[in-house]
DRENVOKOL-420442 format. One record per residue (C-alpha): x, y, z; residue in one letter. Coordinates in Angstrom, 2 decimals. Each point is the difference from the previous one (the first is absolute). Layout:
ATOM         x         y         z   r
ATOM         X         Y         Z   a
...
// end
This chain:
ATOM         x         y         z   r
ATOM     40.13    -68.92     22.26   x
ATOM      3.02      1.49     -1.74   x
ATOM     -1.49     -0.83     -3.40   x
ATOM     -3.66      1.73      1.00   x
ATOM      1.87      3.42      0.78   x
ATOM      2.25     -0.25     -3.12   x
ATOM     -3.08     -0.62     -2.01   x
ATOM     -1.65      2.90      1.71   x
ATOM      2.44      2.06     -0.54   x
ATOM      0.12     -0.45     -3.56   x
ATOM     -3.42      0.26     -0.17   x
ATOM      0.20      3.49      1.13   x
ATOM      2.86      1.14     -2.07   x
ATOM     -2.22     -1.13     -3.27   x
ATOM     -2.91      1.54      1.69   x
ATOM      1.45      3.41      0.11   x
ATOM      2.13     -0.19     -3.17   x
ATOM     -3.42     -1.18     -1.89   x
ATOM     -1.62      3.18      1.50   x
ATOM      2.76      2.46     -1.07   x
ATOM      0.65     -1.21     -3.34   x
ATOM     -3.83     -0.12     -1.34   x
ATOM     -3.03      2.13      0.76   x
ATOM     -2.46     -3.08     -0.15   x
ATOM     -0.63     -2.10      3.22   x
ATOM      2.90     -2.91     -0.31   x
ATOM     -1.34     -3.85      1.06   x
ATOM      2.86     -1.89      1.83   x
ATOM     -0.69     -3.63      1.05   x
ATOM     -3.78      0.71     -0.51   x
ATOM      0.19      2.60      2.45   x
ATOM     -1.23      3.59     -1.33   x
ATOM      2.07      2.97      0.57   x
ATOM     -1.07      3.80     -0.24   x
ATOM      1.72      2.15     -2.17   x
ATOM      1.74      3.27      1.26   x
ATOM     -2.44      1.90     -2.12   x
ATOM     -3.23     -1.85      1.00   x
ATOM      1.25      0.56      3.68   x
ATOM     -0.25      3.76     -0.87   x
ATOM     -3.65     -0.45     -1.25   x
ATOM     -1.28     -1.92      2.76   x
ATOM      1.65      3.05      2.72   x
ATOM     -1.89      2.22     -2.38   x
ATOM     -3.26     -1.30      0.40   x
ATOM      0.52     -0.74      4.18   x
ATOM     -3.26      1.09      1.16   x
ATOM     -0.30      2.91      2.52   x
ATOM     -0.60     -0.74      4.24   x
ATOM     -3.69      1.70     -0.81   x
ATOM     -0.93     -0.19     -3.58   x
ATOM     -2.85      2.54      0.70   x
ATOM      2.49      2.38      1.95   x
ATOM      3.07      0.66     -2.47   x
ATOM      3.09      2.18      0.22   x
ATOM      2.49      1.38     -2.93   x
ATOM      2.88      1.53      1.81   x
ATOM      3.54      0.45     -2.63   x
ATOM      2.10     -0.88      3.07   x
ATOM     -1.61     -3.61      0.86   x
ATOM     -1.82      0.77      3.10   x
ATOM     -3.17     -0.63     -2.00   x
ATOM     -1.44     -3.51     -1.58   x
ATOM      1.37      1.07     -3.44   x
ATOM      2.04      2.89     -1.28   x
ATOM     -2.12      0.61     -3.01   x
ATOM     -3.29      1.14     -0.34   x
ATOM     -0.51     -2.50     -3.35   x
ATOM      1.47     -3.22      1.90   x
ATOM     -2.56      1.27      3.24   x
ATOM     -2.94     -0.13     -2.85   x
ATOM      1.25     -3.51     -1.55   x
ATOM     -0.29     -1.26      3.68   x
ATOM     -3.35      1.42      0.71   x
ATOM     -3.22     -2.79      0.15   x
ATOM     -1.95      0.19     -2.80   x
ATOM     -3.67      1.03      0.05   x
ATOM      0.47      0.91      3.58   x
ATOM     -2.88     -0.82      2.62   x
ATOM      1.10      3.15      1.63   x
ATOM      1.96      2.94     -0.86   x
ATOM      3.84      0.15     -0.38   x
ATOM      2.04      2.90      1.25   x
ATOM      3.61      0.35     -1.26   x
ATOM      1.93      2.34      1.65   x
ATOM      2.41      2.08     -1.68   x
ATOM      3.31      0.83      2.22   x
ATOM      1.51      3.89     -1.31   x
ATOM      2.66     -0.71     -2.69   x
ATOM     -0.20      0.52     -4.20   x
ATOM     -1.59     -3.12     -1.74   x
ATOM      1.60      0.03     -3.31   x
ATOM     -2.75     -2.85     -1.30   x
ATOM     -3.03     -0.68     -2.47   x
ATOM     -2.58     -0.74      2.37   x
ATOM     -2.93     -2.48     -1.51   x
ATOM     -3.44     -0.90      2.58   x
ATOM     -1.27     -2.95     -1.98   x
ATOM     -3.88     -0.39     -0.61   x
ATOM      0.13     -2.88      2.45   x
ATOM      1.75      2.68      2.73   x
ATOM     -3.53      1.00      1.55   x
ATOM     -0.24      2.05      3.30   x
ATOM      3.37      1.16      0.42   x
ATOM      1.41      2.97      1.01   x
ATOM      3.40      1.63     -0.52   x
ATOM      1.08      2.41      2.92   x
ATOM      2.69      1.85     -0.11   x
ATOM      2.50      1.32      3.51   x
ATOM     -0.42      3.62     -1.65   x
ATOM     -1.14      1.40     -3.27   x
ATOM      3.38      2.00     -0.12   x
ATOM      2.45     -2.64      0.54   x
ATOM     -1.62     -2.96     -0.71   x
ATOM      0.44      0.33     -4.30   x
ATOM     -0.81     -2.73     -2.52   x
ATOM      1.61      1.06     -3.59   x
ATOM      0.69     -1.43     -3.29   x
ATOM      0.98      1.95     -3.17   x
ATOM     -2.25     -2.28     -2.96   x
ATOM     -1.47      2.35     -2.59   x
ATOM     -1.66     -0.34     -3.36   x
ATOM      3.28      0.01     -2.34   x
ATOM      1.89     -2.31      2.73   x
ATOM     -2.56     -2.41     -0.57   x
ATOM     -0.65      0.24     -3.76   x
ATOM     -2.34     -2.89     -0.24   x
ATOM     -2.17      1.80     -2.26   x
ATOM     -2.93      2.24      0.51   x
ATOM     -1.12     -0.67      3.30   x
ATOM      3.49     -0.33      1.76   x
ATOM     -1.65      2.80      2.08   x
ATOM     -1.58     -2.20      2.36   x
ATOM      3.33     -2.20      0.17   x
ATOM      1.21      2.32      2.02   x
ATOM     -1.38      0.81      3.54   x
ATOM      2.40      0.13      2.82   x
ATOM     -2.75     -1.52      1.84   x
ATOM     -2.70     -1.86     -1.73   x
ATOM     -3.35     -1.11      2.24   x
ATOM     -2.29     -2.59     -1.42   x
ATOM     -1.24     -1.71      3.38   x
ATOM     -3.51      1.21      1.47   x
ATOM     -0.15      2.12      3.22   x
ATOM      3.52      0.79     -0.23   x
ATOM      1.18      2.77      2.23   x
ATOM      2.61      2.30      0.29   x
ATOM      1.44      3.16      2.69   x
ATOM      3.48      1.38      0.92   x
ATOM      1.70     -0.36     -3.43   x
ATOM      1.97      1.82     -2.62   x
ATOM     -0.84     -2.59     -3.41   x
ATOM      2.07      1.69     -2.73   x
ATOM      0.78     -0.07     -3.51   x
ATOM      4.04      1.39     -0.19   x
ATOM     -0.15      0.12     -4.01   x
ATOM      0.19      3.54     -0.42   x
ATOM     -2.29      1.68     -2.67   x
ATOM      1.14     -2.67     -2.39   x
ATOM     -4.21     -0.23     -1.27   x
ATOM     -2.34     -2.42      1.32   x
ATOM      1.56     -1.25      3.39   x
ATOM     -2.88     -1.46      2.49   x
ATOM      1.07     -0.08      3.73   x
ATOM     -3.24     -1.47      1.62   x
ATOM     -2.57     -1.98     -2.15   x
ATOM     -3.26     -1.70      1.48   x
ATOM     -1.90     -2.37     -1.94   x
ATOM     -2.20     -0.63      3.04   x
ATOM     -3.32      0.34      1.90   x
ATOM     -0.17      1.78      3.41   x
ATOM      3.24      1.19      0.37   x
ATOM      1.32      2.40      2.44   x
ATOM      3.00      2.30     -0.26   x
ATOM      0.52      2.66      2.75   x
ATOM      2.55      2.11      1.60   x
ATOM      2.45     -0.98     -2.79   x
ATOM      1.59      1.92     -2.72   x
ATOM      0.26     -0.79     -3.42   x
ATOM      2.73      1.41     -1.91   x
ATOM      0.60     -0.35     -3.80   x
ATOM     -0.03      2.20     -3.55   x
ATOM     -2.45     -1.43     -2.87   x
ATOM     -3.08     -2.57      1.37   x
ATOM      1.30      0.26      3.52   x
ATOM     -2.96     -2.35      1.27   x
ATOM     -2.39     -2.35     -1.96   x
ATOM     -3.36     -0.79      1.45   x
ATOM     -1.99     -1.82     -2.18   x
ATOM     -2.67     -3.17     -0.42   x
ATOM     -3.70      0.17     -0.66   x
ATOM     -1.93      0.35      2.53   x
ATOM      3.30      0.06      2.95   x
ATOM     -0.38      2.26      2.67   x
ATOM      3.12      1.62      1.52   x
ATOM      0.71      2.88      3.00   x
ATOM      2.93      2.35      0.43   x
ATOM      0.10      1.62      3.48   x
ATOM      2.43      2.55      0.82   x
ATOM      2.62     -0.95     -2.92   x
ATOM      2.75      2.60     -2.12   x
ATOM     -0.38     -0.83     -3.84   x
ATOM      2.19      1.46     -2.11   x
ATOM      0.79      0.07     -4.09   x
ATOM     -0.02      1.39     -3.22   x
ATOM     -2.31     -1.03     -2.71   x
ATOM     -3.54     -2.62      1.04   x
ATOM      1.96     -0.26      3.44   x
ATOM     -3.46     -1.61      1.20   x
ATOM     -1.47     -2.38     -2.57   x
ATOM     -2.35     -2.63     -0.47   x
ATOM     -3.19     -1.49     -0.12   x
ATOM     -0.96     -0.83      3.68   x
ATOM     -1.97      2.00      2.43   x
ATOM      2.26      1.51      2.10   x
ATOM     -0.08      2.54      2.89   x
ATOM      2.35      2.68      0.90   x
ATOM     -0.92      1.19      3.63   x
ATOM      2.60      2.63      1.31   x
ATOM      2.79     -0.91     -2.04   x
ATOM      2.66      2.78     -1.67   x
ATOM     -0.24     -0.34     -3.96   x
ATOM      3.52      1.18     -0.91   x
ATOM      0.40      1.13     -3.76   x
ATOM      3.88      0.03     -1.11   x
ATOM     -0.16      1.50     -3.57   x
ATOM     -2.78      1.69     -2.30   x
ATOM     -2.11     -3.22     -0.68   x
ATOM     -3.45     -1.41      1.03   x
ATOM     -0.54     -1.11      3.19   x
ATOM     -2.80     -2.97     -0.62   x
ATOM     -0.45     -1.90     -2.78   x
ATOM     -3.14     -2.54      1.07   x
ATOM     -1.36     -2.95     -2.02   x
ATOM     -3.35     -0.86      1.83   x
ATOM     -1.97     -2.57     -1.72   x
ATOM     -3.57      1.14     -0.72   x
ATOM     -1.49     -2.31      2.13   x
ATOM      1.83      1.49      3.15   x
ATOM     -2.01      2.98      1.80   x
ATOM      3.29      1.85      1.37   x
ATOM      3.62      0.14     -1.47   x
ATOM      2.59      2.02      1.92   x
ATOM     -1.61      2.20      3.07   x
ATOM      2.41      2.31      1.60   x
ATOM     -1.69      0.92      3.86   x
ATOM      2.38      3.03      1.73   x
ATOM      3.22     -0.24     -1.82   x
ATOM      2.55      2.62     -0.61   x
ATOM      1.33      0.61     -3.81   x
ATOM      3.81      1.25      0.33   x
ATOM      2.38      0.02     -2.43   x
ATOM      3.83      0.88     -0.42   x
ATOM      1.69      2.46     -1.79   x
ATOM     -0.26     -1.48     -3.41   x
ATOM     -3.66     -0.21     -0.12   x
ATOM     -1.84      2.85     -0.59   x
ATOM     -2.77     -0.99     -2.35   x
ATOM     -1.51     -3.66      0.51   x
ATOM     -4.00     -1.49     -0.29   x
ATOM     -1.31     -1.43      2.47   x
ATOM     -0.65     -3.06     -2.79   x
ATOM     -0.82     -1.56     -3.23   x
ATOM     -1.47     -2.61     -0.90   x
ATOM      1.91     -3.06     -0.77   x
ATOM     -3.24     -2.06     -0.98   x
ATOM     -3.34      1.86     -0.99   x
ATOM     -1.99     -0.89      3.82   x
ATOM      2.34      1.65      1.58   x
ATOM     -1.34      1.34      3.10   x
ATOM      1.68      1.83      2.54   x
ATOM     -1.03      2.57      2.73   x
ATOM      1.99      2.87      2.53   x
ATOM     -2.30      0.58      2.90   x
ATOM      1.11      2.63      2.78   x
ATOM      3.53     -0.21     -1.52   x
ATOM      2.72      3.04     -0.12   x
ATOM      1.67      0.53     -2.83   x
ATOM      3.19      1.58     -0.54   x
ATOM      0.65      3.03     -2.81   x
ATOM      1.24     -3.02     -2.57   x
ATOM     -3.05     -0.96     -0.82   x
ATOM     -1.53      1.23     -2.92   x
ATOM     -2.62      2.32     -0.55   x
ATOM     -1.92     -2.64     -2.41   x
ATOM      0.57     -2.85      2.50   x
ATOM     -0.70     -2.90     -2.32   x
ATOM      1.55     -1.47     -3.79   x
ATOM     -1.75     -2.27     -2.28   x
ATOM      2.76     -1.75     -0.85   x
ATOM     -0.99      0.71     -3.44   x
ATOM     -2.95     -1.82      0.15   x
ATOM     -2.92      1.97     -0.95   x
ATOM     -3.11     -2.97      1.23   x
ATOM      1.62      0.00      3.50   x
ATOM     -1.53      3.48      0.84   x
ATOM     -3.04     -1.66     -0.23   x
ATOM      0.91     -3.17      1.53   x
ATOM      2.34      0.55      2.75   x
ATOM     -0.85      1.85      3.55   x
ATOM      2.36      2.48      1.14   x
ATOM     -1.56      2.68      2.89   x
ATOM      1.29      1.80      3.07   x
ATOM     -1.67      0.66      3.19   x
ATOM      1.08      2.56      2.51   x
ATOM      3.50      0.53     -1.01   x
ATOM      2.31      2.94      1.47   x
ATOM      3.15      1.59     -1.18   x
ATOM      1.42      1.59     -3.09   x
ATOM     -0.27     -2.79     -2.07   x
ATOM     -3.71     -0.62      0.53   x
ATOM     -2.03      2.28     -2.76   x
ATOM     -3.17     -1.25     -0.72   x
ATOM     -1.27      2.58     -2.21   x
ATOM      3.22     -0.81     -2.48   x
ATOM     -0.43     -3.72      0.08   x
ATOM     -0.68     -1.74     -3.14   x
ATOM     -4.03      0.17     -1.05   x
ATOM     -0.05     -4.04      0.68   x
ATOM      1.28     -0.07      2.89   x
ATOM     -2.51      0.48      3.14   x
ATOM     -0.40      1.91      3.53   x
ATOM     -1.15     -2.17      2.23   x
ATOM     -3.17      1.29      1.93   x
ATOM     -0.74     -0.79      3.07   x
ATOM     -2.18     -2.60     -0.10   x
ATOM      2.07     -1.32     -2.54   x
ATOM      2.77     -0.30      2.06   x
ATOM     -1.81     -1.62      3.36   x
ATOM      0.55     -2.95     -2.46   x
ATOM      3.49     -0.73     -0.10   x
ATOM      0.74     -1.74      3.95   x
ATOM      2.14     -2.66      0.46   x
ATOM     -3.46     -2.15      0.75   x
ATOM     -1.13      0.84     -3.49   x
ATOM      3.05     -0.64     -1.67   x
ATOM      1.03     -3.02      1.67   x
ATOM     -3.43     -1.63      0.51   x
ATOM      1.33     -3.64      0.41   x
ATOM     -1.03     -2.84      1.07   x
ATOM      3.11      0.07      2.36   x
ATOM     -1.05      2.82      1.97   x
ATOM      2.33      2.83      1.10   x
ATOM      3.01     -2.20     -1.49   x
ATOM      1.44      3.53     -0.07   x
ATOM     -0.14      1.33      3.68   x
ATOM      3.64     -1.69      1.24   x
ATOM      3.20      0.21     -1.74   x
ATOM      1.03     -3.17      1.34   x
// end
């Protein structure tokens, strides 16, 4: 009996050295034994008490204190949605929703408080010419993902192209959240992907709202920072609507004073202000060619409606259009959005 303990004993003392000395698992007397390190990974990836009911809270109240490790942890192509909830605090983290993330829905305690930020811009990147989209604070590639009560952020400065929100999905919904960056605050883009803003703050400097998606803007503020261009869409030609903006109020700060409402980035550009005010920063001419001469004849830019100082119709550049009446009857979230998931766009949960 004296000889079992002592060989236990030992056992255990080799055990633990094996495990401190060497970050692969150790084998002693056949058995297996976990290294330090792969004990961390398997805590990591402890699954939550409700995998479809998840909660980030910083001070460990919640299943994770991350709002990447809550994602990692989420079921894949989800029979039913998944709602993270976001305890107040600031999330200094690149945020990725995977393609296989599906039906899941990010919900922050309050839009003030509860702040995901990262500070990734084009030069920090340098990867070449598309390090742009390399650097979203929060990129969104799963279907039907949703969003509400958040601050997603991109702390670069006005360092050039610096891309706080990014979604490079179909029937997405973003409201009562504010966006906050300098150049390409948020990306929207994919042929043929439908996404709705409800209620949302966007701020920025140059193509602050850019892409190639359809994408609504119901009641949001559109919040101009310098002299710049406020849109710079890239709608395919096989899409029927690029970037509609439905009641939103153009503001700006102190530094801008003369900014378009857009340009086109690709030559089908299409995007529309209906029953929008605009602020005394925008420009008489409203729209820029981007120094591309075939996109007045390709691209759709009109106004319907529109109030305020900054909405002059008669000074607008000859192709751009004025919406008529009829014309405008068009452009409901029915029409838009005509899915086959009907009114994927009515909860924000």
């Amino acid at each position: 009996m004296k000889f079992l303990n002592k060989a236990i004993a030992i056992g255990l003392v080799i055990c633990t050295n094996s495990i401190a000395m060497t970050p692969k698992t150790a084998t002693v007397s056949g058995a297996i034994v976990a290294s330090s390190k792969e004990i961390a990974v398997k805590k990591m990836y402890l699954a939550p008490k409700d995998e479809y009911n998840i909660v980030v809270a910083q001070d460990g109240s919640g299943d994770y204190k991350s709002i990447q490790e809550a994602i990692y942890n989420s079921p894949s192509f989800p029979y039913k949605r998944v709602i993270i909830i976001v305890k107040n605090g600031i999330y200094k983290e690149k945020v990725h929703v995977p393609e296989w993330n599906t039906n899941l829905s990010l919900i922050g305690e309050s839009k003030e408080k509860t702040i995901i930020t990262f500070d990734d811009y084009f030069g920090k990147i340098n990867l070449g010419r598309n390090s742009t989209f390399m650097t979203p604070t929060v990129l969104v590639e799963g279907n039907d993902f949703k969003a509400a009560n958040l601050t997603i952020q991109n702390s670069a400065g006005p360092v050039g192209q610096a891309v706080a929100l990014s979604v490079v999905a179909d029937r997405v919904v973003i409201s009562n959240c504010n966006l906050l960056g300098n150049q390409d605050t948020l990306y929207t883009s994919g042929e043929g992907f439908k996404n709705y803003f409800k209620d949302c703050f966007i701020e920025g400097t140059v193509d602050f709202i850019f892409g190639g998606a359809t994408a609504v803007f119901e009641n949001c503020e559109i919040h101009a920072k310098s002299n710049a261009y406020l849109t710079a869409a890239s709608t395919p030609e096989s899409s029927k609507y690029g970037f509609v903006f439905l009641n939103c109020k153009l503001t700006a700060g102190e530094k801008a004073t003369e900014v378009y409402l857009g340009r086109p980035w690709r030559i089908y550009a299409k995007t529309v202000f209906l029953n929008c005010e605009m602020g005394s920063h925008i420009r008489k001419e409203g729209w820029n060619n981007w120094s591309k001469p075939d996109a007045e004849k390709t691209s759709l830019y009109a106004e319907y409606n529109c109030s305020g100082p900054g909405f002059q119709p008669e000074s607008r550049a000859k192709w751009s259009h004025q919406l008529n009446k009829s014309q405008a009857k068009k452009y409901t979230l029915k029409n838009i959005f005509g899915d086959s998931k009907s009114n994927w766009y009515s909860s924000s949960k």
